[in-house]
N, CA, C and O of each residue as an XYZ file, in Angstrom:
436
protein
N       0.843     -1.174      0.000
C       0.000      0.000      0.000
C       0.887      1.237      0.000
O       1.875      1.340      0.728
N       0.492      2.141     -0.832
C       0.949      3.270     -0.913
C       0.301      4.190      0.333
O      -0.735      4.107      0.992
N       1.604      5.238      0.317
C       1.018      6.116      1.577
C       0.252      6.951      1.062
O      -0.806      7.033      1.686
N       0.345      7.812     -0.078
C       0.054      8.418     -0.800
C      -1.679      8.260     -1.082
O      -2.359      9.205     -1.482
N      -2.181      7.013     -0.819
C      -3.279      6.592     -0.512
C      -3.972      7.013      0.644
O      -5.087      6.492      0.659
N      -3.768      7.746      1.624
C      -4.018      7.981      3.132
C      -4.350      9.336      2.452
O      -4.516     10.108      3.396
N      -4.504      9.912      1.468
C      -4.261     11.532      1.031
C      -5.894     11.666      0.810
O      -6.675     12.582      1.071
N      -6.171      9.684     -0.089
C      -7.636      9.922     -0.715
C      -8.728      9.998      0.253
O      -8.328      9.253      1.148
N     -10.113     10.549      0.687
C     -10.414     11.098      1.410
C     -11.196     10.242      1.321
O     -11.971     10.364      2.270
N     -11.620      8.918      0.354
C     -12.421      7.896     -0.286
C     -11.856      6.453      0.232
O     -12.379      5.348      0.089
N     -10.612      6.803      0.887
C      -9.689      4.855      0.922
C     -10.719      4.697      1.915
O     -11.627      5.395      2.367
N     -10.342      3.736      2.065
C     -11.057      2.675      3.068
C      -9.834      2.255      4.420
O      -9.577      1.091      4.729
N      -9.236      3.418      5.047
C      -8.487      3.120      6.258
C      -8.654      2.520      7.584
O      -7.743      1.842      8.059
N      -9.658      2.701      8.165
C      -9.714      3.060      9.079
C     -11.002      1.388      9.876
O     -12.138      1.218      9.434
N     -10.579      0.759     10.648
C     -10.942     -0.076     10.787
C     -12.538      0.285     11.768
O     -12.651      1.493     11.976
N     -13.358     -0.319     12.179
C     -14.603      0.130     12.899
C     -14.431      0.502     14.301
O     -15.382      0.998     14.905
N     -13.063      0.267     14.999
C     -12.535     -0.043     16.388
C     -12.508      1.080     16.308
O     -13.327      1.806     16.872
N     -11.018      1.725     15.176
C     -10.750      2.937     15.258
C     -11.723      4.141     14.649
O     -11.305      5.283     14.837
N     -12.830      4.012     14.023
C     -13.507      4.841     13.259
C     -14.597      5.760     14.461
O     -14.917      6.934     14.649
N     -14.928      4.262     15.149
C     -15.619      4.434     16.417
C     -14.771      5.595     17.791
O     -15.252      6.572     18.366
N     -13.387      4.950     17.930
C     -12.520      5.952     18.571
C     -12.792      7.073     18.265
O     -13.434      7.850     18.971
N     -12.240      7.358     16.926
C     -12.134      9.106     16.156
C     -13.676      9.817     16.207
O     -13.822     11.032     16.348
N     -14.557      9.069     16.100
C     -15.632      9.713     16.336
C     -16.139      9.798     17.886
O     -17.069     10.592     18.030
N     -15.756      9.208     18.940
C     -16.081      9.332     19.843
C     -17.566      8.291     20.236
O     -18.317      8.556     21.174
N     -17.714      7.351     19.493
C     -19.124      6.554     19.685
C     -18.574      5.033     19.828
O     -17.425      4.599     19.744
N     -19.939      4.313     20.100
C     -19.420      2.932     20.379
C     -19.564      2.074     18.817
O     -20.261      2.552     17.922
N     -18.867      0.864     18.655
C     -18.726      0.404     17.243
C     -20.571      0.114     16.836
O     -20.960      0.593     15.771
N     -21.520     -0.602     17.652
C     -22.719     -0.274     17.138
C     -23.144      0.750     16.706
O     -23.482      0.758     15.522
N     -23.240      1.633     17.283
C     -23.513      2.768     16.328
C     -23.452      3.000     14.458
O     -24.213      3.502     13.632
N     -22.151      2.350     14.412
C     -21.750      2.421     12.833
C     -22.093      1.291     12.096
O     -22.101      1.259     10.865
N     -22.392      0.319     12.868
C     -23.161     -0.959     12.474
C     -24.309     -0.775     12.390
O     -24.770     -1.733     11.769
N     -25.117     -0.060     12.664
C     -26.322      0.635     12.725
C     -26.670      1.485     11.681
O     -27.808      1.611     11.229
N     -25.630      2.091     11.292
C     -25.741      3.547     10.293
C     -25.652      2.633      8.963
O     -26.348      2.824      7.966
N     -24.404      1.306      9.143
C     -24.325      0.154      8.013
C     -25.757     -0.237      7.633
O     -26.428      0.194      6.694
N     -26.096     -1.192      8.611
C     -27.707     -1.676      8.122
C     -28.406     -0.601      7.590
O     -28.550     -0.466      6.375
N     -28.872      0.214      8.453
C     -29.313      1.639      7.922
C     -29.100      1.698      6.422
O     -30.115      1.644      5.728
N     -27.906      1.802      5.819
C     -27.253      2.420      4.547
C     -27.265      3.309      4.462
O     -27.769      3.749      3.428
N     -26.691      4.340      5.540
C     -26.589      5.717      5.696
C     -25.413      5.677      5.097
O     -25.282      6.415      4.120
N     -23.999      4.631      5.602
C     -22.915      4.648      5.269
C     -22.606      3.123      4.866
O     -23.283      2.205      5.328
N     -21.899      2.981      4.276
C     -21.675      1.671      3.801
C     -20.344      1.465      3.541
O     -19.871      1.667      2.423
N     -19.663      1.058      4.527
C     -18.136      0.965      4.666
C     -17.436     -0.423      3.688
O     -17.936     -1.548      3.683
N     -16.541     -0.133      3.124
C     -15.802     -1.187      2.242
C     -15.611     -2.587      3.053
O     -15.940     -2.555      4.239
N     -15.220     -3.546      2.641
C     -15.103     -4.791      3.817
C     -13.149     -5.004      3.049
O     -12.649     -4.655      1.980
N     -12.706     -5.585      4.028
C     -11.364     -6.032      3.769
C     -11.568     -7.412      3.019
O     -12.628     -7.732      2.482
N     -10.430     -8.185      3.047
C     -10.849     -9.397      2.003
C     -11.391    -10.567      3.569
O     -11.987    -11.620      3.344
N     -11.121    -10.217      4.721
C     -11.471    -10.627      5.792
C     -12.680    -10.604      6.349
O     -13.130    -11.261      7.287
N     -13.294     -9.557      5.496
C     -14.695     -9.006      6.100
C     -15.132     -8.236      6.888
O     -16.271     -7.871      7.180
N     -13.982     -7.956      7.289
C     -13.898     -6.173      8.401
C     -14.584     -5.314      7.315
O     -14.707     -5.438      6.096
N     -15.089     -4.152      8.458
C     -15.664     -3.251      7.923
C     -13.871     -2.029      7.848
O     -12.819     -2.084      8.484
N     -14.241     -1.349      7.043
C     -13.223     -0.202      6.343
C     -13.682      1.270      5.895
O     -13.656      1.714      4.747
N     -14.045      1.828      6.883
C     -14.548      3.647      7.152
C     -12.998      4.266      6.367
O     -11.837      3.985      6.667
N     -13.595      5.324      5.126
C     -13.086      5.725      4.779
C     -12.766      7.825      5.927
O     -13.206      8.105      7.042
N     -12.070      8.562      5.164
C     -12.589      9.835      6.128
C     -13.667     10.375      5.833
O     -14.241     11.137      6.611
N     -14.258      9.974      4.294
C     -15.518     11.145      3.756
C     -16.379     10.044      4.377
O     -17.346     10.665      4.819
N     -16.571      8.626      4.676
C     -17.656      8.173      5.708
C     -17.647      8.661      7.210
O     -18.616      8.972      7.904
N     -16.467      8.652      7.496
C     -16.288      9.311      9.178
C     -17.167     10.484      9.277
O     -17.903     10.875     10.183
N     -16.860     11.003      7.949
C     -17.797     13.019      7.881
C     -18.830     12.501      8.093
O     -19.485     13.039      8.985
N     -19.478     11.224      7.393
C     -20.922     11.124      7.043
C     -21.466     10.909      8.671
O     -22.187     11.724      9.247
N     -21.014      9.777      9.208
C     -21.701      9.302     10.062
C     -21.236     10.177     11.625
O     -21.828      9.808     12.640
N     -20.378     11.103     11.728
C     -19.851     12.452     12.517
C     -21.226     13.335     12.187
O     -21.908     13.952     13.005
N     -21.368     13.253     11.205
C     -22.606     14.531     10.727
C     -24.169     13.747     11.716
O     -24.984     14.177     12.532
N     -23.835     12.086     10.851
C     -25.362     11.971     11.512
C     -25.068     11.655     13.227
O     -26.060     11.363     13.896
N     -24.265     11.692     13.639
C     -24.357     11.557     15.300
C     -24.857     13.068     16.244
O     -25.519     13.088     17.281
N     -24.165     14.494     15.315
C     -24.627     15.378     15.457
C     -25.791     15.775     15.237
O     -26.283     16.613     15.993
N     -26.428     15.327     14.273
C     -28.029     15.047     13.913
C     -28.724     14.655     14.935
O     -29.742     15.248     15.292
N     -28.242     13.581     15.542
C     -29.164     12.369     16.467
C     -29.140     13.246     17.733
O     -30.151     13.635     18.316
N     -27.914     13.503     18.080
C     -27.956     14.651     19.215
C     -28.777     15.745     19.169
O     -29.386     16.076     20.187
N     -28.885     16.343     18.174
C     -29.664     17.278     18.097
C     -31.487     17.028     18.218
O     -32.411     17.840     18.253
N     -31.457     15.661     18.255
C     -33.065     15.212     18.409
C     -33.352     14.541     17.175
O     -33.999     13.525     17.429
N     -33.136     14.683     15.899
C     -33.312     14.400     14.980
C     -33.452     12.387     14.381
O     -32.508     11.670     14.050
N     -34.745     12.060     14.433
C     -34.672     10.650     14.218
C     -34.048     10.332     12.688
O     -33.950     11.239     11.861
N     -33.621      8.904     12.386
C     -32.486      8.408     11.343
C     -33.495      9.041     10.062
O     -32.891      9.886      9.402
N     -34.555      8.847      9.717
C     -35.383      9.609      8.856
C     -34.612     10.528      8.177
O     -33.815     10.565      7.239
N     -35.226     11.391      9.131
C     -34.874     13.235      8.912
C     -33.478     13.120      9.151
O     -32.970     13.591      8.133
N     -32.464     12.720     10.008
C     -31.144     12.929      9.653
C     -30.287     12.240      8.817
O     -29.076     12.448      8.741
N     -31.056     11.231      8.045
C     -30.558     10.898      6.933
C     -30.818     11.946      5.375
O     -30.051     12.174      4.440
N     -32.183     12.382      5.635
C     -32.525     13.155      4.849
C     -31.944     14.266      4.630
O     -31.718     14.747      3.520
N     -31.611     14.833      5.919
C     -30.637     16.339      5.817
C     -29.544     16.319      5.591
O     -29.042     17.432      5.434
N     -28.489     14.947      5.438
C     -27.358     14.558      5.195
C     -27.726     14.484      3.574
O     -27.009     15.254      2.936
N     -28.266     14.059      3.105
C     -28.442     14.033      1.380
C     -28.927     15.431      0.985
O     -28.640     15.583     -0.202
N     -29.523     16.486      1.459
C     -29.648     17.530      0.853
C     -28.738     18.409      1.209
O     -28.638     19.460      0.577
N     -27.571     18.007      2.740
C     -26.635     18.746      2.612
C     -25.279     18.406      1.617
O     -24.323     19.160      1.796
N     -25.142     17.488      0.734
C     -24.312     16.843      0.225
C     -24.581     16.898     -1.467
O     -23.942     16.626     -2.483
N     -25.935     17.424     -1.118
C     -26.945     18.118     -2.681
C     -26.495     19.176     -2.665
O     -25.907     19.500     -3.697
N     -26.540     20.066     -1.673
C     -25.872     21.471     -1.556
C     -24.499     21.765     -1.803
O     -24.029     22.678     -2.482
N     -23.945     20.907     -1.187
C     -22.325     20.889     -2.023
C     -21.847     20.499     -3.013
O     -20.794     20.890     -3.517
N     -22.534     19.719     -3.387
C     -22.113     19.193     -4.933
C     -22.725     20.994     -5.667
O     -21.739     21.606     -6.080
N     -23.769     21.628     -5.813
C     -24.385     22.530     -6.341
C     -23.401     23.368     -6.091
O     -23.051     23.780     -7.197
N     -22.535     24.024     -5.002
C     -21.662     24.742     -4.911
C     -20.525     24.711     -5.610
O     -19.935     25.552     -6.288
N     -20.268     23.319     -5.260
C     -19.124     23.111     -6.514
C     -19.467     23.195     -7.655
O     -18.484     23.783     -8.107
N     -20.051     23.071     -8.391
C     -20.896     23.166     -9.947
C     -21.017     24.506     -9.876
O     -20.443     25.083    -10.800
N     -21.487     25.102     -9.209
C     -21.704     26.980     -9.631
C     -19.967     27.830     -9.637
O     -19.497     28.827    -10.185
N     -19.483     26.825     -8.751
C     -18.136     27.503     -8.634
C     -17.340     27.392     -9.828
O     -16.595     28.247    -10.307
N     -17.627     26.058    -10.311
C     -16.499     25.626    -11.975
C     -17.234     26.616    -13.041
O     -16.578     27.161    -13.928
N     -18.595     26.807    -12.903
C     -19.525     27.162    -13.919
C     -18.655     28.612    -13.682
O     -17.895     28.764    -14.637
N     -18.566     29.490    -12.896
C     -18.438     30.813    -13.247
C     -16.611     30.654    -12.896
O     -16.257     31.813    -12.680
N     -15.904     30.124    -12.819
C     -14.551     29.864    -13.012
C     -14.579     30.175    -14.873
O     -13.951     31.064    -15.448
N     -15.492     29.158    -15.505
C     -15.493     28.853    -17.121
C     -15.674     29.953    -17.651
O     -14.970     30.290    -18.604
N     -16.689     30.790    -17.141
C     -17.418     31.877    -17.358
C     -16.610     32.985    -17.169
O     -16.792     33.916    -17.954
N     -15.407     33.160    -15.960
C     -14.439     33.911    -16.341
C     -13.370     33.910    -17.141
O     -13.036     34.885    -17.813
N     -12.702     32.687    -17.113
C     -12.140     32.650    -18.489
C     -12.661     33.068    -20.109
O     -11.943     33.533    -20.994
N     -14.144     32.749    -20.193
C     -14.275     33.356    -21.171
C     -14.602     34.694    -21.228
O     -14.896     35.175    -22.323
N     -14.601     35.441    -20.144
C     -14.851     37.079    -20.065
C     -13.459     37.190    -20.471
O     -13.228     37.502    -21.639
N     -12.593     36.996    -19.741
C     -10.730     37.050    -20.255
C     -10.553     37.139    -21.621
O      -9.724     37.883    -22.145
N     -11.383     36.327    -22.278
C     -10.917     35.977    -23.896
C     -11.170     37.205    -25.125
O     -10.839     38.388    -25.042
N     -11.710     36.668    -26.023
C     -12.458     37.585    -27.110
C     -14.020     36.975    -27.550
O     -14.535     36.994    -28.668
N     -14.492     36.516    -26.463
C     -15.887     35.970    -26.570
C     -16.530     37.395    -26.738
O     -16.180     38.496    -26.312
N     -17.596     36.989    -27.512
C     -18.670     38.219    -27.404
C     -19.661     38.151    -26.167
O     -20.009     37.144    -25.550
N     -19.975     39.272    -25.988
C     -20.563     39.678    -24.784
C     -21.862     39.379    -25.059
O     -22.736     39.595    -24.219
């Protein structure tokens, strides 16, 4: 394994012992969010579960959810329209990135 791999925010590092540590919860919890299919962690060729960091975000987000009162429903739901919202940000951001380059150019106005 490359280290260089620890960079992707997508690997699959982080075992359920430790995923559970870094988040501060017990390993059910994420076995929970699994069944659920809130998050759906990679398996090793062993069958361990494998939390990447952009799942840690996911299921960090929904523990803050749950705290906040919010049943798996609705805090699954607000996790997909906040993740709708960022993808849209990023898309408006490339869109007028493009859009300045072509103000730069000799495009017509």
């Amino acid at each position: 394994m490359s280290v260089s791999k620890l960079d992707d925010e997508h690997f699959p590092a982080f075992t359920t012992g430790q995923a559970a540590e870094l988040l501060g919860v017990e390993q059910p919890f994420l076995r929970s969010l699994d069944a659920a299919g809130v998050v759906s962690p990679e398996r090793s060729e062993g069958g361990h579960r494998r939390y990447s960091r952009h799942q840690l975000n996911q299921a960090g987000r929904m523990r803050v959810l749950f705290d906040e009162g919010h049943n798996l429903i609705s805090a699954q739901r607000i996790l997909e329209l906040e993740n709708e919202l960022a993808s849209a940000y990023e898309e408006i951001g490339a869109l007028r990135a493009r859009l300045g380059e072509d103000d730069s150019g000799d495009a017509p106005r």
